[in-house]
N, C-alpha and C positions, 0 to 999 in steps of 0.2 A: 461515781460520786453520789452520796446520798444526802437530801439536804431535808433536815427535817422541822417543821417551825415549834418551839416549845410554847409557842405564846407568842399574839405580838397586838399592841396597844399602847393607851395612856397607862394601861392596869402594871407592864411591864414589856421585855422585849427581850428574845432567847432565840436565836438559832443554831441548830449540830447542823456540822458537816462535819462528813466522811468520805475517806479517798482512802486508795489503795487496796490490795489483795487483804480482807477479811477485816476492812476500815481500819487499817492500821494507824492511820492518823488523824487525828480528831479533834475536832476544834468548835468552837462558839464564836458567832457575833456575835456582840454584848451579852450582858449577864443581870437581867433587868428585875430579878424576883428574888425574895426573900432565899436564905440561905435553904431554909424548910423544901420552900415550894420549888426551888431550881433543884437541888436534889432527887427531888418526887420522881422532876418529870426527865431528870436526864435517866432515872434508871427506868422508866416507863417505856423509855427511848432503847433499851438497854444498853449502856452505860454508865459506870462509875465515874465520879468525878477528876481519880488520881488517872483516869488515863486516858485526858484532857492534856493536850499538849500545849497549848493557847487559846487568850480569850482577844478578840479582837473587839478593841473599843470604839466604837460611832463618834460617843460624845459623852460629857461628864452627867449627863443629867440622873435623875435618881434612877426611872424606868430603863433604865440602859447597863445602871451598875451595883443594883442595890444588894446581889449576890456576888458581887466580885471578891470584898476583901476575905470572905470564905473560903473560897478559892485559891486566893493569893495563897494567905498564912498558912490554913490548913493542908494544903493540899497541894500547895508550891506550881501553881500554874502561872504560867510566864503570862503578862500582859501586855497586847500591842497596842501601839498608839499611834498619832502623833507627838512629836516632843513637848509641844505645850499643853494637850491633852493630858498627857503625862504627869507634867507637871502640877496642875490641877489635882489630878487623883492624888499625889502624893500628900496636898491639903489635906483633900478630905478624909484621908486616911488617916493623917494621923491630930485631925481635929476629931473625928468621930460624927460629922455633921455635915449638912448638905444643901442646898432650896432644889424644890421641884419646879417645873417646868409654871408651876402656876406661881412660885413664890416661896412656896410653905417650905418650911424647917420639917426635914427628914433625918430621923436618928439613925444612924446605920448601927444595927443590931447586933447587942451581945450574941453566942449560942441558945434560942431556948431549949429548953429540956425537949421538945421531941423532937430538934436537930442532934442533939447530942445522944439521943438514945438511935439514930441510926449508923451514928459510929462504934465501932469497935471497940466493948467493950472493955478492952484491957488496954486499947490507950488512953493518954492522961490528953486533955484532950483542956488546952487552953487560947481561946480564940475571940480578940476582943481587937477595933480599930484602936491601935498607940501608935507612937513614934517609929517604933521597930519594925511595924509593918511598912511605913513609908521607907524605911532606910534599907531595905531586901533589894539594894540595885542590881544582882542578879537578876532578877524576875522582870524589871522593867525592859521592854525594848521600844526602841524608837522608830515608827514607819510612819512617817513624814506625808502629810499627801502629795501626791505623784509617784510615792515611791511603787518601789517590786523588792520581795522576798519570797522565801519560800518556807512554808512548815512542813516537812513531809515531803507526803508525796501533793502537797497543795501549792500551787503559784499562786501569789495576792498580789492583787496593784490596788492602792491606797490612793481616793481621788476625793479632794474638794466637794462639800456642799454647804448651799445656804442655811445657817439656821441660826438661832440666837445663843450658838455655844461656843469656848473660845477657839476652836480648830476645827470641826464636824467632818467629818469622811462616810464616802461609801466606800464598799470594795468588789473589786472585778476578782473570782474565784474562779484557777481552774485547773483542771486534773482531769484524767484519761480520756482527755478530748473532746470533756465537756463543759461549758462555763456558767456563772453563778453569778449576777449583779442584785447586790442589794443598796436601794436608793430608798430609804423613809428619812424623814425629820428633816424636809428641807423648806423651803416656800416657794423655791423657782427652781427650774432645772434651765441647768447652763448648759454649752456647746458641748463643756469635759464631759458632765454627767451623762449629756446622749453620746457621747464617745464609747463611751464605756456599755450603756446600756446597749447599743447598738451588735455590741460582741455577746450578748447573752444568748444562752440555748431557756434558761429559766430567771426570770425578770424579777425581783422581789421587789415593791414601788410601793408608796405612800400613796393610799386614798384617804386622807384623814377627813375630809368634811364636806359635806353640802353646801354650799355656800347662803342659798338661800332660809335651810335649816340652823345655819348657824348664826346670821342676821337676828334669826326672829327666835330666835330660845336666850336659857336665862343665862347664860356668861353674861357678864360686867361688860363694859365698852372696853377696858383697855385692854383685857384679855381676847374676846374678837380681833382688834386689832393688831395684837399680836399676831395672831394666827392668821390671822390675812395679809401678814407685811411677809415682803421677800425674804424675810430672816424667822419664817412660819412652819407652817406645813401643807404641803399641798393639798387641796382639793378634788373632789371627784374629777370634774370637771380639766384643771390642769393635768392630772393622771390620765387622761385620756389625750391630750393632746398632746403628751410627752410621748406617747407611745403611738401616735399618728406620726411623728415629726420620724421615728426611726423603722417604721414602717415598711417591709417589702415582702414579698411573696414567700422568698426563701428562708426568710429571717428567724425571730420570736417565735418563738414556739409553745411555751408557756409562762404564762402571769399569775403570779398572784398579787393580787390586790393587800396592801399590811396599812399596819398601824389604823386603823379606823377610830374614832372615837366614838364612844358609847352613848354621847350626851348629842353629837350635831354628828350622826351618819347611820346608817345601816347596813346591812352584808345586804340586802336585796336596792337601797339606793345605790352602793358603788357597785354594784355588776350591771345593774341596768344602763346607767349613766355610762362605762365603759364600752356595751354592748352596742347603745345605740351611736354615739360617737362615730366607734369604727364602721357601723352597718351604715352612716346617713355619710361617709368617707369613702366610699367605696373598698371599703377592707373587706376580706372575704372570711367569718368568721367561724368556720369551716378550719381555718389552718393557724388556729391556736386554740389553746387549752385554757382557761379563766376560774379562777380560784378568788374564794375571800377568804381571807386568815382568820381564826378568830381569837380570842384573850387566852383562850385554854389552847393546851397543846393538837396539834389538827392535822396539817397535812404532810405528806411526805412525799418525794421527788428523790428516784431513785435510778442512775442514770444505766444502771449496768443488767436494768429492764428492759432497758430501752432496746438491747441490743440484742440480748435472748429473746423478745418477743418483738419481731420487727412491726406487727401491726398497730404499734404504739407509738409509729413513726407518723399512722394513718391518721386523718381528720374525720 
């Protein structure tokens, strides 16, 4: 399995996986960037968009789906959900409109001219949120949290998190014996979440903020507390204690640190804050690997290295 981050932030939130003999199957959490810039970077990635078999949705918010109806229409990729999730997108599909996580009205975008000049010129090539696109019930599928499915050669389990969205999920990813948790946009992590977290070989987790950085910079009060309420996003600090609580020798092997915010956190605040957690815990930091994501596309996690080069087992 290869998992690779296209972005991940308030700016947006994009990740490929790939399973199977020559990534035969291929898939997205969320689709959080403009039609242009997901494009960019899935063929940066190398990949085309048509041979995207699903995009797995977190949660309605813009930075999660603002490349999806591109997707959908153009390019007929099935979307997973929750059902009321679901249901939600089909709004905003075919209202054309949105709020972002601050409030604000987001337009979900015609094609501009240089999305359409990386299509093939000779098709006709008409791509706008209407009605129609909400009514493609083909395309919708319903993964419920707690559920399991499979795309490929990929098993997903669909779990519960906290956040201020109507349904929010992580998902537990796995294939050729290797697993994939991704947990960002929550405010608290619950017993299911370290369940789930607990079976990963690669951890992907929310350090969205300093808490003390956050206090004292210029957000409003009520967006602070937003973000500080259990229906938020996590913390440096809670990120570190999430992954103390599932903690064992054998266990986590690699972390990356996602979703940071640009306004209240740093890549050098949440690795430190992580670093020292686990080191003043007695974790031995010798036997994991510690990553920050950043806005632009970055790291890659590539499982079937792991196994041709064994001393990538080693600490």
């Amino acid at each position: 399995m290869r998992v690779t981050s296209l972005g991940s932030g308030s700016s947006g939130n994009a990740y490929l996986i790939e399973a199977g003999p020559q990534g035969r199957t291929c898939v997205l959490v969320d689709a959080g960037f403009s039609a242009r810039v997901l494009l960019e970077r899935l063929r940066q990635a190398g990949r085309e968009p048509g041979e995207l078999q699903g995009v797995l949705v977190t949660h309605e918010h813009s930075d999660h789906i603002l490349g999806l109806p591109v997707l959908f229409k153009r390019f007929h990729v099935p979307v997973f959900a929750d059902p009321r999730t679901l249901s939600v997108l089909r709004e905003i599909f075919s209202s054309g409109e949105l709020r972002s996580e601050t409030g604000a009205l987001v337009r979900l975008e015609s094609d501009p001219p240089a999305f359409i000049e990386m299509l093939s010129a000779s098709e006709e090539v008409h791509v706008s949120p209407t009605a129609s696109l909400a009514a493609d019930t083909n395309l919708w599928r319903s993964l419920p949290g707690g559920a399991h499915t499979t795309i490929g050669d990929i098993e997903i389990d669909s779990f519960a998190v906290s956040h201020d969205a109507v349904a929010p999920c992580g998902y537990l990813l796995h294939a050729g014996g290797c697993r994939v948790c991704i947990v960002t946009d929550t405010g608290e992590v619950t017993e299911t979440m370290l369940a789930a977290m607990a079976r990963a070989d690669l951890l992907i987790l929310e350090s969205n903020h300093d808490r003390a950085r956050l206090l004292s910079g210029p957000y409003p009060y009520h967006l602070k507390q937003r973000i500080l309420s259990s229906t938020g996003h996590l913390s440096n600090s809670q990120a570190a204690e999430a992954v103390l609580r599932i903690w064992r020798s054998d266990g986590l092997r690699w972390l990356w640190l996602a979703h940071l915010s640009r306004t209240n956190n740093t890549p050098k605040l949440a690795l430190t804050s992580m670093q020292k957690s686990l080191r003043e815990n007695g974790a031995n930091l010798a036997q994991i690997h510690i990553s920050v994501l950043k806005h632009e596309p970055g790291s890659s996690w590539d499982s079937t290295r792991l196994w041709q080069d064994p001393h990538l087992w080693e600490m």
